[in-house]
C-alpha positions as CSV (number, residue, x, y, z in Angstrom):
1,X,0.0,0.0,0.0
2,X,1.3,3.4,-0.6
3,X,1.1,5.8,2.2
4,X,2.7,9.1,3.4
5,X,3.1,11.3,6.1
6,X,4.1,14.9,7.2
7,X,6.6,16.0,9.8
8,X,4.5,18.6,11.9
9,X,6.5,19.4,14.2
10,X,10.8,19.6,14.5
11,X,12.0,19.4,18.3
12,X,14.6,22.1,18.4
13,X,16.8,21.1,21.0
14,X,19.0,17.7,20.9
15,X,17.3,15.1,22.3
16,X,18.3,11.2,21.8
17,X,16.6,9.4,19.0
18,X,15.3,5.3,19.0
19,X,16.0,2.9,16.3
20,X,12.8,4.4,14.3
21,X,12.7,8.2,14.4
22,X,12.8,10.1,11.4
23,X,9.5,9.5,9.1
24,X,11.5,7.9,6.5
25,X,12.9,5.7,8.3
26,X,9.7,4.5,9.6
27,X,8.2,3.9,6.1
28,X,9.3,0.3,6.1
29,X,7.6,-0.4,9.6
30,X,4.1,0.6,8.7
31,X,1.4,-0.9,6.3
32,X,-1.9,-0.2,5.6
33,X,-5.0,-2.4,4.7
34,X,-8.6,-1.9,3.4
35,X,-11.2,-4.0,3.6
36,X,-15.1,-2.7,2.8
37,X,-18.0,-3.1,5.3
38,X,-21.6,-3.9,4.7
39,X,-22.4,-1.8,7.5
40,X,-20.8,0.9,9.5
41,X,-20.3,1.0,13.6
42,X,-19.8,4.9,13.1
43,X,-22.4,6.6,11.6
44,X,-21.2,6.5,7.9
45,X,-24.3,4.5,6.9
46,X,-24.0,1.4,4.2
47,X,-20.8,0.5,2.3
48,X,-17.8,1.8,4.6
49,X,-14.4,1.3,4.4
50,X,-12.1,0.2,7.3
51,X,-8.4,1.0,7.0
52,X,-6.0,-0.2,9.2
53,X,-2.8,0.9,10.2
54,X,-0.2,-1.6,11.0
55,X,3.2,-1.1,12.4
56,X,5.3,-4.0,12.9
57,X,8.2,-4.5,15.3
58,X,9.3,-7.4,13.6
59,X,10.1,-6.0,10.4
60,X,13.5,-4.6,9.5
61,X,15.0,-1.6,7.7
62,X,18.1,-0.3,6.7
63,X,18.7,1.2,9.9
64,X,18.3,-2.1,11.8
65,X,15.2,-2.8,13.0
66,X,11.9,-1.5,13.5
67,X,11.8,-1.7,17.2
68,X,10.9,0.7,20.0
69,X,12.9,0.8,23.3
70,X,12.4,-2.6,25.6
71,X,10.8,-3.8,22.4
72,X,7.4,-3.3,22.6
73,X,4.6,-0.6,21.9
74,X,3.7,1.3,25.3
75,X,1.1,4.4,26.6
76,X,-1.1,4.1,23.6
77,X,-3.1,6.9,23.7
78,X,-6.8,6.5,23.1
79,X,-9.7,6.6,25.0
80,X,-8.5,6.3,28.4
81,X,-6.6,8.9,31.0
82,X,-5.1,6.3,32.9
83,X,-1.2,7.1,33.1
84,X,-0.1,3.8,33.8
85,X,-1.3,0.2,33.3
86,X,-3.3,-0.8,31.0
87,X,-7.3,0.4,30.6
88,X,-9.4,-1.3,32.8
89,X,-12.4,-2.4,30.0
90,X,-16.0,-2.5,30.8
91,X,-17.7,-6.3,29.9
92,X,-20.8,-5.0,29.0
93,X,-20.1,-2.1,26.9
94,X,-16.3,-2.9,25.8
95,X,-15.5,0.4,26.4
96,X,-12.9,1.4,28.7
97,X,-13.5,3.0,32.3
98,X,-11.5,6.5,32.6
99,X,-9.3,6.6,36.0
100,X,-9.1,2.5,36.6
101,X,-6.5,0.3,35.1
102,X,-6.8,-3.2,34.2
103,X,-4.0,-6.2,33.8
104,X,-1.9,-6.5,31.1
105,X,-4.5,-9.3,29.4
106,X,-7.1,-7.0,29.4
107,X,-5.1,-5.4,26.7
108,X,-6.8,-5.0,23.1
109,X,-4.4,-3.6,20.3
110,X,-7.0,-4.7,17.3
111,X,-9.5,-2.4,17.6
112,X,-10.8,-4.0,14.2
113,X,-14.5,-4.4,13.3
114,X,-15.5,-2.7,16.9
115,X,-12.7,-4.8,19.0
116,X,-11.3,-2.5,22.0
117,X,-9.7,0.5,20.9
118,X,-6.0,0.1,23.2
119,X,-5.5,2.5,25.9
120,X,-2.7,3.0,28.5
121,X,0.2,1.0,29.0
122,X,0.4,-2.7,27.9
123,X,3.9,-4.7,27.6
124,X,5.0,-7.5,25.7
125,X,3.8,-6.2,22.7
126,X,5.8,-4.9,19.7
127,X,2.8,-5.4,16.8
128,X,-0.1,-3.1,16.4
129,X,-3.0,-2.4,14.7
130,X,-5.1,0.7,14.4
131,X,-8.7,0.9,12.4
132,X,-10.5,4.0,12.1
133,X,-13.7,3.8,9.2
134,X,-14.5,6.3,6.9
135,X,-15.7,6.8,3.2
136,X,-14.2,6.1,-0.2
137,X,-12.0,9.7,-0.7
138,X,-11.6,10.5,3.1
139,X,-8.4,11.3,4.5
140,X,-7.8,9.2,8.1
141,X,-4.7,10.4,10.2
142,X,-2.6,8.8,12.7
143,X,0.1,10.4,14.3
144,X,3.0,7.9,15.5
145,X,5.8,9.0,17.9
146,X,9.3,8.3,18.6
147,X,8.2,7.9,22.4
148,X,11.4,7.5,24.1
149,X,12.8,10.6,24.7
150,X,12.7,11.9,28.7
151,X,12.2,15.4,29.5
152,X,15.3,16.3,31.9
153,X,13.1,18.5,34.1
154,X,10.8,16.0,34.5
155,X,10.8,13.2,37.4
156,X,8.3,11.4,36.0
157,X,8.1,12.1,32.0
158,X,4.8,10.9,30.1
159,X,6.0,9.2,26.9
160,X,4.2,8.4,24.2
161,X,5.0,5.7,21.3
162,X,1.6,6.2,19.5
163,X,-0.8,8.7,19.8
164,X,-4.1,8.0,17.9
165,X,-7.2,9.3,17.7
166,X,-10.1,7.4,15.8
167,X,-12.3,9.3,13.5
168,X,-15.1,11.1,14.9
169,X,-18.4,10.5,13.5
170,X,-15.7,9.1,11.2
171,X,-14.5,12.2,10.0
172,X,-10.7,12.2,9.8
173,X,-9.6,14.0,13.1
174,X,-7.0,14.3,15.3
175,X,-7.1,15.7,18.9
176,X,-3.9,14.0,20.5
177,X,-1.2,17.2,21.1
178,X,-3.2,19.5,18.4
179,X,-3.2,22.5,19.3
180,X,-5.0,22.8,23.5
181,X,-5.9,18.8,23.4
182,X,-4.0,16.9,25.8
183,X,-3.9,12.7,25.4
184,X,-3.6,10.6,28.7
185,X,-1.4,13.4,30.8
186,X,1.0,14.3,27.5
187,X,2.6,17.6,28.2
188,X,2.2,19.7,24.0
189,X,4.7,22.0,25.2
190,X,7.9,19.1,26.3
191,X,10.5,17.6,23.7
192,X,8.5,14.7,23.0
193,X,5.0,16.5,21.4
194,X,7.8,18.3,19.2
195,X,8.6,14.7,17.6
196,X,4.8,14.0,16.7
197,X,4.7,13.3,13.1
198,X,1.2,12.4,11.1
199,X,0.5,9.5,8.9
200,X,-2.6,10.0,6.6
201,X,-3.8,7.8,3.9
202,X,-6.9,8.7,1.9
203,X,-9.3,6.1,0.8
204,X,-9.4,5.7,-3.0
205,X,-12.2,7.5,-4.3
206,X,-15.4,4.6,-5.5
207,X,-17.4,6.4,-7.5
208,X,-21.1,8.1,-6.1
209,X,-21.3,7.8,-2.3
210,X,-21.4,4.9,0.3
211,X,-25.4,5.6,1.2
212,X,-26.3,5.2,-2.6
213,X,-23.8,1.9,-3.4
214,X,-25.0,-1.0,-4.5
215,X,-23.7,-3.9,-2.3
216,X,-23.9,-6.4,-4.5
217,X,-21.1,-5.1,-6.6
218,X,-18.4,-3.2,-4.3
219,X,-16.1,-0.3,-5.2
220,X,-12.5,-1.2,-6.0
221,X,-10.2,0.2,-3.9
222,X,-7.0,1.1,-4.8
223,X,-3.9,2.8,-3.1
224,X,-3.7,6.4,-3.9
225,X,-0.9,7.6,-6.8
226,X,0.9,10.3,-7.0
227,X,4.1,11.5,-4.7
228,X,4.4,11.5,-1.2
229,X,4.2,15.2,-0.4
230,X,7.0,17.1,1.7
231,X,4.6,19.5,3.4
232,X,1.8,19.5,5.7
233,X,-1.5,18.9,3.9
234,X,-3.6,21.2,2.5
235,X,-7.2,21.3,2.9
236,X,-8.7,20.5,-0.1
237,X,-10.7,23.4,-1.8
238,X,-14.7,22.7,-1.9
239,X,-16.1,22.1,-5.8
240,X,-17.8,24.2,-7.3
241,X,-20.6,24.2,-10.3
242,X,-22.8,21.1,-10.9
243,X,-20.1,18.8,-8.8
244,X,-21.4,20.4,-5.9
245,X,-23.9,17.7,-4.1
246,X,-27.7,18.4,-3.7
247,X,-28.8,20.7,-0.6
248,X,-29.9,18.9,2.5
249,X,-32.8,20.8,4.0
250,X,-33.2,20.3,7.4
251,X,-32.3,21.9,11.0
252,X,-29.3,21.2,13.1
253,X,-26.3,23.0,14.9
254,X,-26.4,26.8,16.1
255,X,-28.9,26.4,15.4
256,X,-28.8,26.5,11.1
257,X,-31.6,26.3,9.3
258,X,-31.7,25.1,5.0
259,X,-34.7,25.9,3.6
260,X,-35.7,23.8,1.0
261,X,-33.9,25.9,-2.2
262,X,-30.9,25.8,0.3
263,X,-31.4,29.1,1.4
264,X,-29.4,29.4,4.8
265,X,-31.1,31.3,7.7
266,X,-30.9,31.6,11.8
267,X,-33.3,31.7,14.4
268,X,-32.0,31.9,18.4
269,X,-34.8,32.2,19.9
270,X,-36.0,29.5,22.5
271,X,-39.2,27.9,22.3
272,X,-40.8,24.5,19.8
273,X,-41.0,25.2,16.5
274,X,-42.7,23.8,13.5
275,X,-39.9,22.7,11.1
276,X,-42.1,21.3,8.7
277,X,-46.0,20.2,8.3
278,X,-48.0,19.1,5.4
279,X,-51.2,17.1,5.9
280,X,-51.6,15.3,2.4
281,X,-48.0,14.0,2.8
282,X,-48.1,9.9,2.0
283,X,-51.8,10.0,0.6
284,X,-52.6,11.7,3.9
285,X,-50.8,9.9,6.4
286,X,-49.3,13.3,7.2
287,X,-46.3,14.3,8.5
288,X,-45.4,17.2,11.5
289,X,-41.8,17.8,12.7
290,X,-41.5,20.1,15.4
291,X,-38.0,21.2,17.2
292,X,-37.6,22.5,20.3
293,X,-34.7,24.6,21.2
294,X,-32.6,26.0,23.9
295,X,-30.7,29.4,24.7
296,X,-27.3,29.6,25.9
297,X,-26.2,33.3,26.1
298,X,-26.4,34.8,23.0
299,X,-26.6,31.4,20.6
300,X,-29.3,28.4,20.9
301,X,-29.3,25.0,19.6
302,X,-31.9,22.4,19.4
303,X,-32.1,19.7,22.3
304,X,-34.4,17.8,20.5
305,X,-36.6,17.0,17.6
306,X,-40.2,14.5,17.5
307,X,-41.8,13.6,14.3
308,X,-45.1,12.4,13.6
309,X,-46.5,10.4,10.5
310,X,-49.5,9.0,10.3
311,X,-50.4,7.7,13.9
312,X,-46.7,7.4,15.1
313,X,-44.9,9.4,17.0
314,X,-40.6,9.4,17.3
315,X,-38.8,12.1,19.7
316,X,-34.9,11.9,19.5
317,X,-32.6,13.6,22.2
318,X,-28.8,14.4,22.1
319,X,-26.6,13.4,25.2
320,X,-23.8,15.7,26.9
321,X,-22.2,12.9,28.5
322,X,-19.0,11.6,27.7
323,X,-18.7,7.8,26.1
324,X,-22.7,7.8,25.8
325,X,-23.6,4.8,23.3
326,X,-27.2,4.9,23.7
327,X,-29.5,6.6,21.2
328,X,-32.0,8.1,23.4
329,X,-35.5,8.2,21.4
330,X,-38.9,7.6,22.2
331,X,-41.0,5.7,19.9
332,X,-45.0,6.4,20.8
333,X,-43.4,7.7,24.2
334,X,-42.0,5.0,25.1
335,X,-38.4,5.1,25.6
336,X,-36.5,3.0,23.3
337,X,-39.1,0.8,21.5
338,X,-38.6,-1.3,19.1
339,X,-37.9,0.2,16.0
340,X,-37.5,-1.1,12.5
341,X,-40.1,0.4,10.8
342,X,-41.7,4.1,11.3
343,X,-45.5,4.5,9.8
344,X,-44.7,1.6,8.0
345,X,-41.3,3.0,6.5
346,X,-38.0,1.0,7.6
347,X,-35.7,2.4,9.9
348,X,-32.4,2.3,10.2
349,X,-30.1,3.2,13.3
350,X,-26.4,4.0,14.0
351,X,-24.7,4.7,16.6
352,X,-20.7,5.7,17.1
353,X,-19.3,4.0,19.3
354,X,-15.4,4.1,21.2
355,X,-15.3,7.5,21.5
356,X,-15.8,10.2,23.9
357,X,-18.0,11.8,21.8
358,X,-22.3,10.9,21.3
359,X,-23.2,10.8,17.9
360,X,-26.0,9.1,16.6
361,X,-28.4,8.9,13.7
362,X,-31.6,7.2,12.9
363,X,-32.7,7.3,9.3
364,X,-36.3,6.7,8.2
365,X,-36.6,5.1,4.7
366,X,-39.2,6.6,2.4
367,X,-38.7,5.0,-0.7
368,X,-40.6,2.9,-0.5
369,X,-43.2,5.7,-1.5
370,X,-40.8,8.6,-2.3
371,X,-37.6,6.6,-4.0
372,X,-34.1,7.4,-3.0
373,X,-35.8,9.6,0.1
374,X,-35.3,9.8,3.7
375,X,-35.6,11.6,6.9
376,X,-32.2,11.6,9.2
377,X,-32.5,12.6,12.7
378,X,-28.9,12.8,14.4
379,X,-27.3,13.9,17.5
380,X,-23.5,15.1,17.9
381,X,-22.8,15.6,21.4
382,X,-26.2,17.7,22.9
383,X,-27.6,19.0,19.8
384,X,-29.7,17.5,17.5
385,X,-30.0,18.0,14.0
386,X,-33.2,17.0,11.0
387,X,-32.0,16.4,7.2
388,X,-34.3,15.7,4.9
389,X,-32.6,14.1,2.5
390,X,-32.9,14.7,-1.3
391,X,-36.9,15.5,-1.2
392,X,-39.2,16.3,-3.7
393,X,-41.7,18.3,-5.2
394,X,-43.9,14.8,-4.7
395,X,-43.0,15.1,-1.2
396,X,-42.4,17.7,0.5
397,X,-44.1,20.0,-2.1
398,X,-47.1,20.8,0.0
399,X,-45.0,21.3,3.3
400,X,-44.7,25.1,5.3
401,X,-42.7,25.6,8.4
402,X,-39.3,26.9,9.1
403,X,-38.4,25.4,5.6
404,X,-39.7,28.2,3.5
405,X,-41.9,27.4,0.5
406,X,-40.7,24.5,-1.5
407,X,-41.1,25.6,-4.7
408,X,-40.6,29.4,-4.3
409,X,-37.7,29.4,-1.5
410,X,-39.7,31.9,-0.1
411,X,-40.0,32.3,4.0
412,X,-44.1,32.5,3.8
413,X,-45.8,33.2,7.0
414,X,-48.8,31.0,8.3
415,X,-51.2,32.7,5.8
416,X,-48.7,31.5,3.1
417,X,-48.8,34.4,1.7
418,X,-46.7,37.3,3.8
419,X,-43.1,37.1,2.6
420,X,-40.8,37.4,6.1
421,X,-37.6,38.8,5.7
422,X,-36.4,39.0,8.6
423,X,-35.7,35.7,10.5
424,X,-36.5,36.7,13.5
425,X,-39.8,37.5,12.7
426,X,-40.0,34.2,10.9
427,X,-39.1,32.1,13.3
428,X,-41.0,34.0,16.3
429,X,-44.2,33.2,13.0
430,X,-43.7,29.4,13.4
431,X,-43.3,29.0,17.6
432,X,-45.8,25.6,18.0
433,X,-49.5,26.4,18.6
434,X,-52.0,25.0,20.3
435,X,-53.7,24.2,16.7
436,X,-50.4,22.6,15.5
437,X,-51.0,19.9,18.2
438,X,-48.2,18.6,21.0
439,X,-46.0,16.0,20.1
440,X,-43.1,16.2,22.8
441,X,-43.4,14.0,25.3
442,X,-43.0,17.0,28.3
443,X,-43.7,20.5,28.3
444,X,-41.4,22.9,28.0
445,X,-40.7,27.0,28.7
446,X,-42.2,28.8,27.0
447,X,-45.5,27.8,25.6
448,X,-47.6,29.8,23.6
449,X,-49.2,32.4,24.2
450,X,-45.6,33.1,26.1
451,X,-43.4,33.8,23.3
452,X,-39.8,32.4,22.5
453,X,-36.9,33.6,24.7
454,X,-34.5,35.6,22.7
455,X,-31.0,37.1,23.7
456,X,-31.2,40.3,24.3
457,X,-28.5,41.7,22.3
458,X,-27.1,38.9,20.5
459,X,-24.7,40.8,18.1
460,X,-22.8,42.9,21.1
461,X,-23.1,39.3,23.3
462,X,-21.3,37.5,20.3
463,X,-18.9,40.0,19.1
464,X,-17.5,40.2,23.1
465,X,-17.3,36.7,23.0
466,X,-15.4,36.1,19.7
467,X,-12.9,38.9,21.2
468,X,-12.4,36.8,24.1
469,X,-12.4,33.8,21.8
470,X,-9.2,30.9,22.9
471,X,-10.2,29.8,19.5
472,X,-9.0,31.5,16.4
473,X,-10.9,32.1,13.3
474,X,-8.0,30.3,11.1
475,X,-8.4,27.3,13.3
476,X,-11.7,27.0,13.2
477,X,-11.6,27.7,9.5
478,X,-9.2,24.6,9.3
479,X,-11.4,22.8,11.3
480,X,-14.5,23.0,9.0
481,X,-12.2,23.2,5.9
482,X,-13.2,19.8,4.3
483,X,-16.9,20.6,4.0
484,X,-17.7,21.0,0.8
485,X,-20.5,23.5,0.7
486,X,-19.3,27.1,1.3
487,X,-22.2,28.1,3.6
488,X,-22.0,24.9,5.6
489,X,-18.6,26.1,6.4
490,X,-19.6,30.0,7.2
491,X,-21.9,27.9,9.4
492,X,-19.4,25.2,11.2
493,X,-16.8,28.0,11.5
494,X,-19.5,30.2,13.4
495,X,-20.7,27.3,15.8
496,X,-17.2,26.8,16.7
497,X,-16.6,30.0,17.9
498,X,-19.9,30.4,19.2
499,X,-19.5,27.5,21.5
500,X,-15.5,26.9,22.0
501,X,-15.6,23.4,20.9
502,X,-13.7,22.6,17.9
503,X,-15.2,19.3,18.1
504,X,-18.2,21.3,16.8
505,X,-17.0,20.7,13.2
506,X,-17.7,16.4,13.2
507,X,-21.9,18.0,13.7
508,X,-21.9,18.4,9.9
């Protein structure tokens, strides 16, 4: 397999060096392998591809061998903060406990196919391997370290041989020693984080995307061509004209609204809304999707969404807390229900799992009536976002809501006739009425006839919080650089700022 990698960073004082150091000379002591996947753990939907990065200790190059100190792979940094020993791995879930440490057998360096992603210390061990998923033409980093160099004002020096990060929402990213994330007690600042350098190999591009493939013939995969580059990578500029992909209307993030001609609008106020409603949807099954969203300082984001067709009801929550795997949703108000099928649509669910980070999606199937057409409801982290995914005229034609007009863009009012053009009129317009029914399981503040929360100066609140922003706009513009619609990066650069969590760019 062909690979490359980047030197990031060059430690500038003289430090001692193991037997693989440079990232030439490490070449020889990594491989990579791809293998496709009928189905993703992560949240990529059908078709994904799971590359794996293998280094070797028992291979040799011209510089001897390949090697680390006491000949084996140690303080794998991954999901756990433990500083020493090896994770200590819950049975039930297979995910590790933060703050306990196991035995050396509990030890997992797979991590293939959802095995135990490695974390602390584990010895005897001088073979690893290291699977991330992601999509045919996604770029997956690794960042492997020379890990045996000792700070001389430290005691006690944290050293790492591997740092790894696996992809989030699997979206390339890594968090280990980038810029303010720390990995397992690493110090960014000592000798060693100077030494990191970053392997990345992107998956051959297949042709059409993994949700659309057909699984009965696979893409062929081959290695990338072309030269190893000599510099950091680039992000890769979005296309433009007709290879841009079709809009995704929906709701999700700061939060962001697309209305159906992929107009891009915000609303901050708090209180449920009407995202969409049309009664003659599916011969008159019907459909209502109502958000409701909550204010923090001068930006709001939606906690959670519940859709109704026909007789059924589905409410979907995000979750704060770290290493959450459960999808929290509520089928007929019952939590967690069975669910395959959705007013007789089928139902698919997916849920990331390994990583500190909740993200979840559950996508309803409508092609059986509308072909090639569904509704995803996802949560990254707290907030929750609706898609509706490549809709219709024959579908959505008839709908009005915070979506605008379907086949004029326009944002109507409830007489479908007023044009609103400003937003926050619009979405104070479409607050939940008494006459657009309840759906949420609870109530919530406010309720009509109270009207939606709103910050009260939301330009001078977010200007003085950009200004005191740890977050730069360049990093957060590097962050959100491999989206490839320009607005969806206006918006994922804003809600990174906004909220000071550059994880913020994996909700899109």
């Amino acid at each position: 397999m062909k690979l490359f990698c980047s030197i990031l960073l060059v430690a500038l004082a003289t430090v001692s060096a193991a037997p693989v150091d440079t990232c030439d000379e490490q070449k020889s002591c990594v491989d990579f392998e791809l293998k496709t996947m009928t189905s993703s753990s992560c949240v990529d939907g059908d078709c994904p591809v799971e590359v794996c990065m293998i280094i070797d200790g028992n291979m040799s190059n011209e510089h001897g061998n390949c090697q680390k100190k006491d000949d084996n792979f140690s303080h794998m940094c991954a999901q756990s903060d433990t500083e020493t020993g090896c994770a200590k791995f819950d049975e039930l879930t297979g995910l590790p406990q933060l703050g306990q440490s196991g035995p050396d057998g509990q030890c997992d360096l797979d991590g293939e196919n959802n095995g135990k992603i490695f974390g602390g210390k584990c010895g005897g061990v001088n073979t690893a391997k290291m699977c991330q998923e992601g999509k045919p033409g996604d770029t997956l980093y690794w960042i492997l370290k020379d890990g045996n160099d000792a700070v001389i004002e430290d005691p006690n020096p944290k050293r790492f041989d591997f740092t790894f990060h696996p992809t989030v929402g699997c979206e390339a990213e890594v968090h280990c020693f980038n810029h303010e994330y720390r990995c397992g007690g690493g110090k960014p600042d000592d000798e060693q984080s100077k030494k990191e350098r970053t392997w990345a190999f992107t998956i051959p591009p297949a042709g059409g995307t993994c949700d659309v493939c057909d699984l009965s013939q696979p893409p062929i995969l081959s290695p990338p061509s072309g030269p190893p580059p000599t510099a950091p990578i680039a992000p890769t500029p979005a296309p433009v004209g007709d290879n841009n992909p079709p809009p995704t209307p929906g709701g999700g993030g700061d939060p962001h609204f697309k209305t159906w001609k992929d107009e891009h609008i915000q609303y901050h106020g708090q209180c449920d809304l009407v995202l969409a409603k049309d009664e003659e949807f599916a011969n008159g099954l019907g459909i209502d999707v109502h958000i409701r969203t909550k204010l923090v300082r001068y930006w709001s984001y939606i906690k959670t969404a519940v859709i109704r067709i026909g007789n059924d009801i589905l409410e979907i929550e995000g979750s704060a807390t770290e290493f959450d795997v459960e999808t929290h949703y509520w089928v007929n108000y019952e939590y967690q229900a069975e669910l395959t099928e959705f007013a007789g649509f089928p139902v698919k669910m997916f849920s990331q799992r390994g990583t500190s980070i909740t993200k979840n999606r559950i996508e309803i199937d409508l092609s059986s009536k509308y072909p090639g057409q569904k509704i995803a409801l996802s949560t990254f982290k707290e907030f929750v976002k609706v898609d509706f995914v490549k809709p219709t005229v024959e579908s959505f034609g008839n709908a009005v809501g915070m979506l605008g007009d379907f086949k004029t863009g326009k944002t109507l009012a409830r007489d479908g006739i007023t044009e609103l053009n400003d937003f926050t009129d619009f979405g104070r317009e479409w607050q939940v009425l008494p006459s657009d029914k309840k759906y949420f399981r609870t109530s919530s503040t406010p309720e009509f006839p109270e009207l939606c929360i709103e910050p009260e100066d939301p330009r001078g609140d977010r200007q003085r919080r950009l200004n005191e922003s740890n977050i730069t706009e360049e990093q957060a513009e590097a962050a959100c650089a491999g989206l490839k619609d320009a607005l969806d990066r206006k918006d994922c650069v804003y809600d990174i700022l906004a909220t000071q969590d550059m994880d913020m760019a994996g909700a899109f």
